[in-house]
N, C-alpha and C positions, 0 to 999 in steps of 0.2 A: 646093408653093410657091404661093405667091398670086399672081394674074393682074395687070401692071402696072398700074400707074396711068396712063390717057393725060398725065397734067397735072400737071407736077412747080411745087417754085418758081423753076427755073433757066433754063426757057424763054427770059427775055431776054438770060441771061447777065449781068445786074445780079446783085451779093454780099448776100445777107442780111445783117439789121445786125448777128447775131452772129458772121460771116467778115470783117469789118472790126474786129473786136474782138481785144486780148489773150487769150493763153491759156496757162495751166501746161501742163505733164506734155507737152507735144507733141514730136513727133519732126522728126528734121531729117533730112531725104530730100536735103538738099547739093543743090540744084539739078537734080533728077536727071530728066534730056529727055522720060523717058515720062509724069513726073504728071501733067501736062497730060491725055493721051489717056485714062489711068487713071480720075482723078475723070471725066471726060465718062462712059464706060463705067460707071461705076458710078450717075450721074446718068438713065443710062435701063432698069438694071435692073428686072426684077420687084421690085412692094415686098414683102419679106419676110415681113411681116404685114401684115391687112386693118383700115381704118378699122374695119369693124365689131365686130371683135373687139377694138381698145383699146377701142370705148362697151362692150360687156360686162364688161371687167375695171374698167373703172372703177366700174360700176354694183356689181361685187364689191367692191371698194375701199370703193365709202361705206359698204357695211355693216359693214364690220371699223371704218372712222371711227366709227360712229354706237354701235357698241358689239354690233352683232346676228353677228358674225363675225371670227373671227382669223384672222393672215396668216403663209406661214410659208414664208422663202425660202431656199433653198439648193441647193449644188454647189458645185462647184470653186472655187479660189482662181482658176488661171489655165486655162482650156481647152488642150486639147493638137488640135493641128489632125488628127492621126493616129486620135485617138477619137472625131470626129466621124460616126460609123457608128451604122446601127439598133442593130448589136451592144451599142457603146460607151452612146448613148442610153437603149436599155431601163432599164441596172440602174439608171442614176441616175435615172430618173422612176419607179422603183420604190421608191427609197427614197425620194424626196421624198414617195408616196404614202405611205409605212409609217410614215414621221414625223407625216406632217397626222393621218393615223387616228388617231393617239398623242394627238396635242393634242387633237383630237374628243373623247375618250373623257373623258381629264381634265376636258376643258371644259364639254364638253355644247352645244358650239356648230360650225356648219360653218368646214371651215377654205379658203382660198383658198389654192391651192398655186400657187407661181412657182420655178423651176427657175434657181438663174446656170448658165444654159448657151445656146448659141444664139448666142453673139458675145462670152462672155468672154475677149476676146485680148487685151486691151491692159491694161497694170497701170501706174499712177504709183510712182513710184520716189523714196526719200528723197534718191539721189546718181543722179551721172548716168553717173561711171563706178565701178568696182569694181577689185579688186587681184587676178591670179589668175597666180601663178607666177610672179611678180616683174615683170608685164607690166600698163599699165592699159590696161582695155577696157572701151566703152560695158556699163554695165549691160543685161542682157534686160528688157523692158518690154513682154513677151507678142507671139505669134505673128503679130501683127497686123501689130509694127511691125519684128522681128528673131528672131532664133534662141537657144538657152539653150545651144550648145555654145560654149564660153572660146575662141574664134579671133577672129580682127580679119573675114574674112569673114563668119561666121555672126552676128557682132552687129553688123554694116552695115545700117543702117537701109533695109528694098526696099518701095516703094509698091507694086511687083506681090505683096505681101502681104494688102495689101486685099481684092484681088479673088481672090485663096484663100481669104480668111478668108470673104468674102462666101459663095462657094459652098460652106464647112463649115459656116455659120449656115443656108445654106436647106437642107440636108442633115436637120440637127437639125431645127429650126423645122416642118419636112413632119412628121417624125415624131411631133414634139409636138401637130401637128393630128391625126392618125391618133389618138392616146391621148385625146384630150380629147373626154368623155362628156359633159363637162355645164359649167357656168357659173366653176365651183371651179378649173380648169384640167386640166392644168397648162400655164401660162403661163410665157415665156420672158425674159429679163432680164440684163440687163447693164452695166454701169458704162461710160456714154456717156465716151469720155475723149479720140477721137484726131477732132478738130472735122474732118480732111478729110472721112475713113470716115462720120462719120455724117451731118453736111451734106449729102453727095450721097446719102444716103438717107432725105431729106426729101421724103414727097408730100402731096397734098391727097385729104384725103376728098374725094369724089364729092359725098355727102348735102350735109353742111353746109358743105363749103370750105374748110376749118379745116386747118392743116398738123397734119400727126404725122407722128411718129419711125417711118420703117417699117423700121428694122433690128432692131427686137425689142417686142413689147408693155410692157415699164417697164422704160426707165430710169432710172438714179440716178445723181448726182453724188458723188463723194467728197469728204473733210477737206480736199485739196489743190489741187480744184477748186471752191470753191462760194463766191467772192466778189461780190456781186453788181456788175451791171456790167461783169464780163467776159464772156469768149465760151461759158463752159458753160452759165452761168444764165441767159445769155439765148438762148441756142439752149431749154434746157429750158422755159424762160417762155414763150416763144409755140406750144410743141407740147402738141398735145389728149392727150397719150398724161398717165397718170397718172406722177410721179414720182416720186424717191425722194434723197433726201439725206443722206449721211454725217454726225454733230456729233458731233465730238471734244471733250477735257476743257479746253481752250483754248479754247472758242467762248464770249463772252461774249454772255448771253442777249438783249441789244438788237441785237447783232448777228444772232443770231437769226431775230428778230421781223421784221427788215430781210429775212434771206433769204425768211422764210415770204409776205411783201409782196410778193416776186418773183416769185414762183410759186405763188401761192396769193392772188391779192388778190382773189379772188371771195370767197373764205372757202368752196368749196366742199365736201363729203365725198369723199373718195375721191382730192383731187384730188394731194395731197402726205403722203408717207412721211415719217420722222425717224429717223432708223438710227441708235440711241445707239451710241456705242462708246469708251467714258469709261476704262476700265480699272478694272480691281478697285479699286485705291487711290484712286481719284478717283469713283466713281460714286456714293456714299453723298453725295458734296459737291455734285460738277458737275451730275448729274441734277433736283434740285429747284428750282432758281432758272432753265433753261431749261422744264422746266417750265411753272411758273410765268407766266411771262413768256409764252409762246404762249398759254397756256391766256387769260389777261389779255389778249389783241390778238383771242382770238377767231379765232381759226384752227382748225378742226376737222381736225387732222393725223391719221395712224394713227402713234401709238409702238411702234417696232421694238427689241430691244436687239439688239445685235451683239455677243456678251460674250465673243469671239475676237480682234477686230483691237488690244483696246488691253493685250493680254496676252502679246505675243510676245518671247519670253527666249530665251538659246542654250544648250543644252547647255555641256559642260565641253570636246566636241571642236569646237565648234561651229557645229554644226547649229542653226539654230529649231527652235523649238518653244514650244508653248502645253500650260498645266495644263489638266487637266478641271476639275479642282476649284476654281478662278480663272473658269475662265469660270462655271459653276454661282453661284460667288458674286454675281460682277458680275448675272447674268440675274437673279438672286433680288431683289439689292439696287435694281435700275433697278423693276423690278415692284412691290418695295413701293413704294418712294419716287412710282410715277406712279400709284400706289393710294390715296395719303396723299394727292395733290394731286385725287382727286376725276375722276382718267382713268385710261381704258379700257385696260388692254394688250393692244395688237395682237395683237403673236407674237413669233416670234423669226426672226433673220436669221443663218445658219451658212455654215459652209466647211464641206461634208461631202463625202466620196469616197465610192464606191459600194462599193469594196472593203477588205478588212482591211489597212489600211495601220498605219503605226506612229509616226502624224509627232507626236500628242500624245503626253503622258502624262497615263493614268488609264485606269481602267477595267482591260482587259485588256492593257494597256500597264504595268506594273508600277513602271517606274523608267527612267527617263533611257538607261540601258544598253541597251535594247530599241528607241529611237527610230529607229539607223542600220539594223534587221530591213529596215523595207520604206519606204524613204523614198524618194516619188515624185513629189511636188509638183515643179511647175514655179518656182514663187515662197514663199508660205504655207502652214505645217501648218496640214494638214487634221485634222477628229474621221474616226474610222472609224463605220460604220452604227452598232456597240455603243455607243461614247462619246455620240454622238447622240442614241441612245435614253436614254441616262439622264440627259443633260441634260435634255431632257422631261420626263421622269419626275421628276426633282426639282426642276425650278422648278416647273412646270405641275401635280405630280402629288398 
């Protein structure tokens, strides 16, 4: 874990202007006596990662922008606090490795590996609560902010979750320093969602003075959170860390151009992601006119497809679940269409488990019948390594 920062932005106890702001997806901790002492506590922690290491990733970053390198991110949907171990860690920066080599090979270019692990706990949620044996109970919205067993306790929203989560991020986070040989990663990443947690893990480079996000080297804002003006995008607007941005088949391209303004009004490389996630049926449509449109304002973004989140269906007992064959198409079709417009395709952005899980179907997953085998997601089916590899292999190959 990395050595604190003497020099956070909290020192006077003045709110940054994005803690005075609206925010989606947030948890409601009921007025609960310890927050207070919590966010302080976590306001003087070690930062998780070093300034020096987001200017590295970033400088990886323009090159996948500029067209000299792809980006290729994945893990978990939702972290499990319990696999936060070297054990747990290993196999998933092993497959992360065994996928970039895949892309490399296709490509013939380096690929920058980023890992969602390291502080994936927190998931936004379409409802806030759910139906389970004739009882409703807050939805689970990841370890961070409650539990995924169906009781009234275990989905009570506990701020003393933060600072478990916190010490399962620097757990990971240490490890992911240990594996990382060289500039490519792997780097760690996670969907900024719950504005206490990450606010009080805002410090200031040393060098340039510049605030960054130090609970993970990139994050990313999702579908749910990225209106500008509120409290995600402008926490992410003024941190040096490079980011990343969900755009769903709903986001109208001026809208866009507006969020790339927010977080990118340098127009720098490296500096902002765009995580297509359009779904099969809509990305042939939605893809080209966002596009367009950034390409036209001059933003040098990195395009991502996601060709997982806008693909999730239920079985017939129902379970989630996502086709392989649905995501393959979406990844095909985002790639040509940001081929047609004359840009670079980044990589790709996945939910992969490190083990033979069953939560898609395709592949070695035969048919729907097979999905309840080994289903272990927290929130979203995952691909297993095999499904993974051949989506590779058949957009990229």
């Amino acid at each position: 874990m990395s050595e604190p920062s003497p020099l956070t932005l909290h020192e006077d106890s003045t709110p940054a202007v994005w803690e005075l702001l609206p925010a989606e997806q947030q948890p409601d901790w009921g007025a609960h006596p310890d927050l207070s002492d919590i966010l302080g506590e976590l306001r003087t922690t070690p930062a998780l990662t070093t300034a020096s290491d987001v200017r590295v990733l970033r400088h990886q970053l323009a090159e996948v922008a500029l067209g000299h390198a792809r980006l290729l991110q994945t893990g978990d949907c939702a972290e499990d606090l319990r696999e936060c171990t070297p054990e747990h860690t290993a196999p998933k920066a092993e497959v992360l490795d065994e996928l970039a080599d895949r892309l490399t090979l296709h490509t013939g270019r380096p690929v920058v590996r980023v890992g969602r692990m390291g502080g994936q706990f927190a998931k936004p949620r379409s409802s806030p609560t759910e139906r389970h044996e004739g009882q409703d109970l807050p939805v689970f919205r990841g370890h961070l902010v409650n539990a995924p067993e169906p009781t009234p306790d275990a989905r009570r929203h506990d701020p003393h979750r933060m600072l478990t989560a916190y010490r399962a991020s620097a757990r990971v986070l240490h490890e992911l320093d240990l594996r990382r040989t060289g500039p490519l990663g792997p780097w760690a990443s996670h969907e900024a969602l719950v504005m206490d947690y990450e606010s009080s893990l805002v410090r200031r480079d040393e060098e340039t003075g510049a605030p960054y996000l130090a609970s993970t080297h990139f994050p990313w804002i999702g579908e749910r959170t990225r209106q500008p003006g509120l409290g995600h995008v402008e926490l992410l607007a003024a941190m040096a860390n490079p980011v990343g941005c969900k755009i769903g088949p709903s986001a109208a391209p001026e809208d866009v151009v507006r969020l790339c303004e927010a977080l990118d009004p340098h127009r720098l490389p490296g500096r902002l992601t765009l995580i297509l996630r359009m779904g099969v049926r809509a990305a042939e449509t939605a893809t080209p006119a966002v596009a367009r449109a950034v390409r036209r304002a001059g933003h040098p973004v990195i395009w991502l497809s996601d060709p997982l989140h806008g693909n999730t269906v239920r079985t017939a007992s129902g379970l989630k679940t996502r086709h392989l064959a649905d995501a393959i198409c979406e990844a095909a079709t985002v790639r040509r269409a940001l081929e047609d417009e004359g840009l670079h395709v980044g990589g790709l952005h996945l939910e992969t488990a490190a083990a033979d899980i069953t939560e898609c179907v395709g592949g070695p997953v035969t048919g729907e019948h097979l999905v309840p085998e080994r289903y272990e997601t927290l929130c979203d089916p995952r691909l297993n390594p095999r499904q993974a590899r051949e989506l590779v292999d058949a957009v990229f190959g």
